[in-house]
C-alpha positions in Angstrom: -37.3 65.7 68.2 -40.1 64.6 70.7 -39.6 62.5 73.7 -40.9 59.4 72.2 -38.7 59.8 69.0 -35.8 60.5 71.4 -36.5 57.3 73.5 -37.4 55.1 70.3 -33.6 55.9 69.0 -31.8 55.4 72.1 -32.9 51.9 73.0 -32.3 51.2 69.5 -28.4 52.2 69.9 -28.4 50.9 73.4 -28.9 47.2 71.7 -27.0 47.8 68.3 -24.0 48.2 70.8 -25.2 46.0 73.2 -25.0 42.7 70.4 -22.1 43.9 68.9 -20.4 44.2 72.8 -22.3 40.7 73.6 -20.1 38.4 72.0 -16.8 40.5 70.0 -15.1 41.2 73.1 -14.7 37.4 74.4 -15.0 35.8 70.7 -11.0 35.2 71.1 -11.1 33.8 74.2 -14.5 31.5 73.3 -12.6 30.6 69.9 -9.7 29.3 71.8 -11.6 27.6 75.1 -15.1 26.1 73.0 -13.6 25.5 69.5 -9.5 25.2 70.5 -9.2 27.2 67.4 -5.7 28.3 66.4 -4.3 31.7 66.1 -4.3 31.9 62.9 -8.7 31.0 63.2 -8.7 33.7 65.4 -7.3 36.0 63.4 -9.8 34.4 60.3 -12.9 35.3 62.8 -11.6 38.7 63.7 -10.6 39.7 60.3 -15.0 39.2 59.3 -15.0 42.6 60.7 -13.2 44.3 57.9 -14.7 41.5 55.3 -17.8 43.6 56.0 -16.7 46.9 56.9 -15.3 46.4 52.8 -18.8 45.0 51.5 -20.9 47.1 53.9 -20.6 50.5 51.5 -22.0 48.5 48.8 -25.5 47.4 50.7 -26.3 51.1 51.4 -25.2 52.9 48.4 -26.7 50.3 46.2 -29.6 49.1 48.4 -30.7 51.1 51.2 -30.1 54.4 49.9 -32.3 53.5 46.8 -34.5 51.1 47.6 -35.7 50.6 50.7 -36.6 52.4 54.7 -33.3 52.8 56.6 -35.5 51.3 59.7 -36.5 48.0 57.3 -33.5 46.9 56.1 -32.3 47.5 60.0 -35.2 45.0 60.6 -34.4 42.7 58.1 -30.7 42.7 58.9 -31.0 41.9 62.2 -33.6 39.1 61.9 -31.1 37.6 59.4 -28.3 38.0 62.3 -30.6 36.5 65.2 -31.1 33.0 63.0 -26.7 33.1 62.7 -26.1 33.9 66.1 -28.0 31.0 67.1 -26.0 28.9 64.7 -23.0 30.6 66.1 -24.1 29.2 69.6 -24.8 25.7 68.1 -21.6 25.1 66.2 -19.1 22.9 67.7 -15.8 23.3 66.1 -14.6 26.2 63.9 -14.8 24.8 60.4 -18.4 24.9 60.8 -18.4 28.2 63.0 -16.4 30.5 60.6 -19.0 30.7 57.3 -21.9 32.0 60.2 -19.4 34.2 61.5 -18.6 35.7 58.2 -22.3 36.0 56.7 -23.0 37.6 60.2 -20.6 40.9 60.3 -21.3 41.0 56.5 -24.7 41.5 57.6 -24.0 43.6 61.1 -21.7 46.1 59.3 -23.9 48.0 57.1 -26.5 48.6 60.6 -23.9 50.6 61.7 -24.0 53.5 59.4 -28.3 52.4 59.4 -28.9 53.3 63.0 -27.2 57.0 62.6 -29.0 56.8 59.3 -32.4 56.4 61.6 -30.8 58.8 64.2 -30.1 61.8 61.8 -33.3 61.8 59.8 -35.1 62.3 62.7 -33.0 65.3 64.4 -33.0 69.1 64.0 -29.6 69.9 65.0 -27.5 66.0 64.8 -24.8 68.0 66.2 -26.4 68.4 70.0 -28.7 65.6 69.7 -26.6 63.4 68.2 -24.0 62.9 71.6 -27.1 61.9 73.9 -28.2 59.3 71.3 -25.1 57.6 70.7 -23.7 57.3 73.9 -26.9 54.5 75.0 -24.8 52.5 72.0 -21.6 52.4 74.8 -24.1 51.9 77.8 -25.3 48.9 75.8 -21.8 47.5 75.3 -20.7 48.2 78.9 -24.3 46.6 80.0 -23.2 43.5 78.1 -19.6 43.1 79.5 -21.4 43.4 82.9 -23.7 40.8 82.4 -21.2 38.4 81.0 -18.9 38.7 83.9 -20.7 39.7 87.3 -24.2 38.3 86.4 -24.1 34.8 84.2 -20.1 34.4 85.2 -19.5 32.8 81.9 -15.8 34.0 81.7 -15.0 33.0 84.8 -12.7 30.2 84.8 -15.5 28.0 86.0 -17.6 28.9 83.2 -14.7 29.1 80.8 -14.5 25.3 81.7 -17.5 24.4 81.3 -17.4 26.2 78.0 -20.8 28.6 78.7 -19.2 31.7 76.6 -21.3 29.7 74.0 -23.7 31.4 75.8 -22.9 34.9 74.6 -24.6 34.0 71.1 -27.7 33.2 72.6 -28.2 36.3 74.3 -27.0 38.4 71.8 -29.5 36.2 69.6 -32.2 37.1 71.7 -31.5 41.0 71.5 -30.6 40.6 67.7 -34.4 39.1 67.1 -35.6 42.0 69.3 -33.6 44.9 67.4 -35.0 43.3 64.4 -38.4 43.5 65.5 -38.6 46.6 67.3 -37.2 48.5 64.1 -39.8 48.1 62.1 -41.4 50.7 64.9 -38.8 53.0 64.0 -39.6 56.6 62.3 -39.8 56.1 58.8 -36.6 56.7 57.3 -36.9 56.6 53.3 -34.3 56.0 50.2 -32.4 59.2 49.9 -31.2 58.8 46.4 -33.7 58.1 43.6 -33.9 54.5 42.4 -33.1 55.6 38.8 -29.7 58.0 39.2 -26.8 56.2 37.9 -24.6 53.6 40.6 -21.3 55.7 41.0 -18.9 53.1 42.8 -16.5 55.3 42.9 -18.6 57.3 45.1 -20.0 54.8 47.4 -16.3 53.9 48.3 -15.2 56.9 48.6 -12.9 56.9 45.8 -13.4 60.2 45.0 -12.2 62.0 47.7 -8.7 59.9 47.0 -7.5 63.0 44.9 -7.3 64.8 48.5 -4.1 62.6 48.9 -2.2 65.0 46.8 -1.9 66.9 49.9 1.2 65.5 51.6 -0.2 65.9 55.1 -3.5 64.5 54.3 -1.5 61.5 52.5 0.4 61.4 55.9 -2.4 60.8 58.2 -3.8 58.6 55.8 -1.2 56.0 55.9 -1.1 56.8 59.6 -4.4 55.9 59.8 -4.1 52.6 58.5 -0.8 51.4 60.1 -2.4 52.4 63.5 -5.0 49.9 62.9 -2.2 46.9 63.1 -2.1 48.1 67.1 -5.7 48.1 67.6 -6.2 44.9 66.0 -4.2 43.5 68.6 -6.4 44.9 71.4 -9.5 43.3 69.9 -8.1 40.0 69.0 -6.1 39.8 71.7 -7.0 41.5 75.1 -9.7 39.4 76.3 -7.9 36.0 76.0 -4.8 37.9 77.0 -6.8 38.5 80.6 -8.2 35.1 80.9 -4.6 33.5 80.2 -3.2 34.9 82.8 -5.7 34.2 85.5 -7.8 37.6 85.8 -11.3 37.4 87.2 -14.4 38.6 84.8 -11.8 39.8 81.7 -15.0 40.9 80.1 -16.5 42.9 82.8 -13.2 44.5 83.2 -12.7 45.3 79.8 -15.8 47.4 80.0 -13.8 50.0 81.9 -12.0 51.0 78.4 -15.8 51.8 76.9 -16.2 54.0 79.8 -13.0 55.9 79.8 -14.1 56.5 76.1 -17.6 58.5 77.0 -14.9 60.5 79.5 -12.1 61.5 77.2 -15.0 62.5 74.8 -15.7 64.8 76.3 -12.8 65.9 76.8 -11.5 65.7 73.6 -12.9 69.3 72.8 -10.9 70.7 75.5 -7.3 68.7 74.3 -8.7 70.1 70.6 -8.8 73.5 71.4 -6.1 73.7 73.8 -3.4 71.4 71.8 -4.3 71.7 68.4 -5.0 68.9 65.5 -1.2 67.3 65.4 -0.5 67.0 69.8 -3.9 65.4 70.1 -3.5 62.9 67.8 -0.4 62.3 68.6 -1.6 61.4 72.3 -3.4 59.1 70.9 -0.7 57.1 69.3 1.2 57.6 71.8 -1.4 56.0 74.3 -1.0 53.1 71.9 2.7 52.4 73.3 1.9 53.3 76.5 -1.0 50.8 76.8 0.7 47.6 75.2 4.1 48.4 77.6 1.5 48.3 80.7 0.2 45.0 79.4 3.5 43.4 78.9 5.1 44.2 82.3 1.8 44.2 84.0 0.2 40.7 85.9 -3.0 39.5 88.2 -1.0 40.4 91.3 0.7 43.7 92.9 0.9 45.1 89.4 -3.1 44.6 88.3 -3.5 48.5 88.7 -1.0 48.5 85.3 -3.7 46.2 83.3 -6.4 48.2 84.5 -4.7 51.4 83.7 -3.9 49.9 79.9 -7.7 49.2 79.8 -8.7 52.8 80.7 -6.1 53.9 78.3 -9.1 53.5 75.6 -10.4 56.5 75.6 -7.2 58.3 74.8 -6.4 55.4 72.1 -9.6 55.3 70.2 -11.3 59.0 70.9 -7.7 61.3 70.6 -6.8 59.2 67.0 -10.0 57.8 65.2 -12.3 61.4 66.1 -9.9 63.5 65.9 -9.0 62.0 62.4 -12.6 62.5 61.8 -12.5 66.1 62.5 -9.4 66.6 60.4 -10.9 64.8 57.5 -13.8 66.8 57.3 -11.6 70.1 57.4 -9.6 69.0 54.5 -12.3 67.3 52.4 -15.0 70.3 52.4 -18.6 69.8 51.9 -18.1 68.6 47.8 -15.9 65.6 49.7 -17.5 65.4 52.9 -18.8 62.3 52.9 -16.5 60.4 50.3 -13.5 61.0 52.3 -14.9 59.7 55.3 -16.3 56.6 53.5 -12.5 56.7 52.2 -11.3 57.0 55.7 -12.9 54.0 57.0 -12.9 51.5 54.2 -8.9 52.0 54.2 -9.1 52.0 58.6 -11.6 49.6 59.1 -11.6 47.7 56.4 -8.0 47.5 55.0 -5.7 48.5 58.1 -7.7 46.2 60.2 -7.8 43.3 57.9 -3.4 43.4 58.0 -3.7 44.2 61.5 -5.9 40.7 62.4 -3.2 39.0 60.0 -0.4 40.3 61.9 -1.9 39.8 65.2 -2.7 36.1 64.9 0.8 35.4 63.0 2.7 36.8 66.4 0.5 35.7 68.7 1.0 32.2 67.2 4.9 32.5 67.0 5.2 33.2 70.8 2.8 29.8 71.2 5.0 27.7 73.0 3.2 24.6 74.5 -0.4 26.0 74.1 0.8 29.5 76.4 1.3 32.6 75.1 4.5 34.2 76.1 1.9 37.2 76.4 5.5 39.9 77.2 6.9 39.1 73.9 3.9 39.4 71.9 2.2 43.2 73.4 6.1 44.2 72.4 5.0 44.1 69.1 2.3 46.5 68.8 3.9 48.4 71.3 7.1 49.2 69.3 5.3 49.6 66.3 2.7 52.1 67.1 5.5 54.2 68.7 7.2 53.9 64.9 3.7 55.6 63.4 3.8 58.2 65.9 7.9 59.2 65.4 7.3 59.4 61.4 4.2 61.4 62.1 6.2 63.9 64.3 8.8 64.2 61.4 7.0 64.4 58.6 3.5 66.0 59.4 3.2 70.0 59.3 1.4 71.3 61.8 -2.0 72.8 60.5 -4.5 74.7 62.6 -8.1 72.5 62.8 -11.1 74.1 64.2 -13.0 71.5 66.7 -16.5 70.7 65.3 -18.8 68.4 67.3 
């Protein structure tokens, strides 16, 4: 892979990340401040995430793997999304905010598993290239938290105020239209599966690999997998507005520590791997789950700030010990027939169904402990906190411990 190629695909994952990063991370508290949505909405806007992580599957297997160039559709996609995120920034109450909303993650979903489409046609060995790619995609979502918070100050509680998160669409407009434009520059990326060889749903779910559930560990981690998604659904829905609540400066820009603490305990997630095994990593992870949600109930703006900012740099454990870890374990078992249904498998049930209940469940307890339009913010992160610490006790008890080789 030349230099050009290798610069081409970074600034392409440095803006994938850096529109998705724009306006996700302080859609709750923009929801709640512009739109006085309920919630219960926020949990409806959230839960667009797993609407298209669900329908995403079906757009490449039946369209861009048969049809068209990976780096066209990517065009096309993200020209679509730049015309909705400017409706997004125009809408004025949530009725009329929600169908653009939907459309758009329907739309943003399937670019995901595009870009590395892009990324891996164009690499000799994925597994060294890959790392220096992808990680421009977290630079671009750190470089957007940074920009919201210490540059335009439209989280502040000035700018909350005056209601400029609305903002956040516009930019993230702007870099959608460029995305869309600039990938049409792109190495050619072609269908991989001929136009004519029959549709196998089955297989573009990831239904196949489902007969890997007969293995009672595997079925174990599985469910694991998707009842862990109820505490991470609170983060996302939650977190930001959580922070703004309760009076702390730039919530956005802060939040942007947890995307660096992910780059860190990437790498090193080898070293846990190898020196831990499969079960104790994963099990960290879960753990950090508690650990973080106990720090954000007891923790506040004052003397005890550190405890925030330590739940926030918690991320890295949370999401890089559990979600790649899983990865790595569901490779192992699935083998190369499997490879690639069980990890379709593994994230239509995470990211589609787990985080679908988890929005549901986050916006019905966040709206219980609503008492005068405050949050009694202790009760609520009890909740997740208590639960994920559940998913890890029945995964001590019940999982066998297997030995997993590390692959990158």
């Amino acid at each position: 892979m030349n230099i050009k190629t290798k610069l081409q695909l970074s600034f392409m994952m440095f803006l994938e990340f850096f529109i998705w990063g724009g306006w996700f991370v302080s859609l709750g508290t923009f929801l709640g401040n512009n739109l006085q949505a309920t919630d219960a909405q926020l949990a409806m806007a959230f839960s667009t995430q797993s609407w298209g992580a669900i329908i995403a599957p079906f757009i490449i297997g039946l369209i861009a793997d048969r049809y068209f160039n990976a780096e066209r559709i990517l065009g096309v996609l993200h020209l679509m999304g730049a015309v909705l995120m400017y409706l997004m920034y125009q809408s004025t109450d949530f009725a009329t905010f929600y169908p653009y909303v939907l459309v758009y993650m329907i739309l943003y979903m399937p670019t995901l598993a595009l870009v590395n489409s892009v990324s891996f046609n164009q690499m000799t060995d994925p597994a060294k290239q890959f790392s220096f790619v992808r990680v421009f995609g977290t630079i671009g979502w750190i470089v957007a938290g940074l920009l919201i918070s210490y540059v335009f100050f439209w989280d502040s509680p000035e700018g909350r105020e005056a209601g400029l998160l609305k903002n956040t669409f516009l930019m993230t407009g702007i870099a959608s239209a460029l995305l869309g434009l600039f990938s049409f520059t792109l190495p050619k990326t072609p269908p991989k599966v001929n136009r004519n060889e029959k549709v196998d749903i089955s297989e573009i779910l990831g239904l196949d690999a489902l007969k890997l559930l007969k293995d009672k560990n595997f079925l174990l981690f599985f469910i694991s997998s998707v009842l862990i998604c109820i505490p991470l659904a609170f983060y996302y829905q939650n977190a930001n507005p959580f922070l703004a609540e309760i009076g702390v400066e730039n919530p956005t820009g802060l939040m942007t520590i947890g995307q660096g603490s992910e780059v860190l305990f990437m790498l090193l997630l080898p070293y846990f791997f190898k020196k831990f095994g499969f079960k104790k990593t994963i099990l960290a992870g879960m753990l950090a789950w508690t650990v973080r949600y106990l720090l954000f109930a007891y923790g506040d703006t004052g003397e005890l700030l550190f405890m925030l900012i330590i739940g926030i740099a918690l991320h890295g454990i949370c999401y890089d010990f559990f979600f790649v870890s899983g990865q790595i374990y569901t490779d192992s078992k699935a083998g190369e027939k499997y490879k690639s249904s069980a990890q379709g498998l593994i994230t239509l049930a995470t990211y589609g169904v787990g985080m679908l209940i988890g929005f549901w469940v986050a916006g019905k307890i966040a709206d219980y402990f609503k008492i005068e339009g405050v949050h009694e913010w202790q009760n609520i992160w009890m909740y997740p906190a208590g639960f994920a610490l559940l998913v890890a006790i029945l995964f001590v008890l019940f999982f066998k411990n297997e030995k997993v080789a590390y692959k990158s």
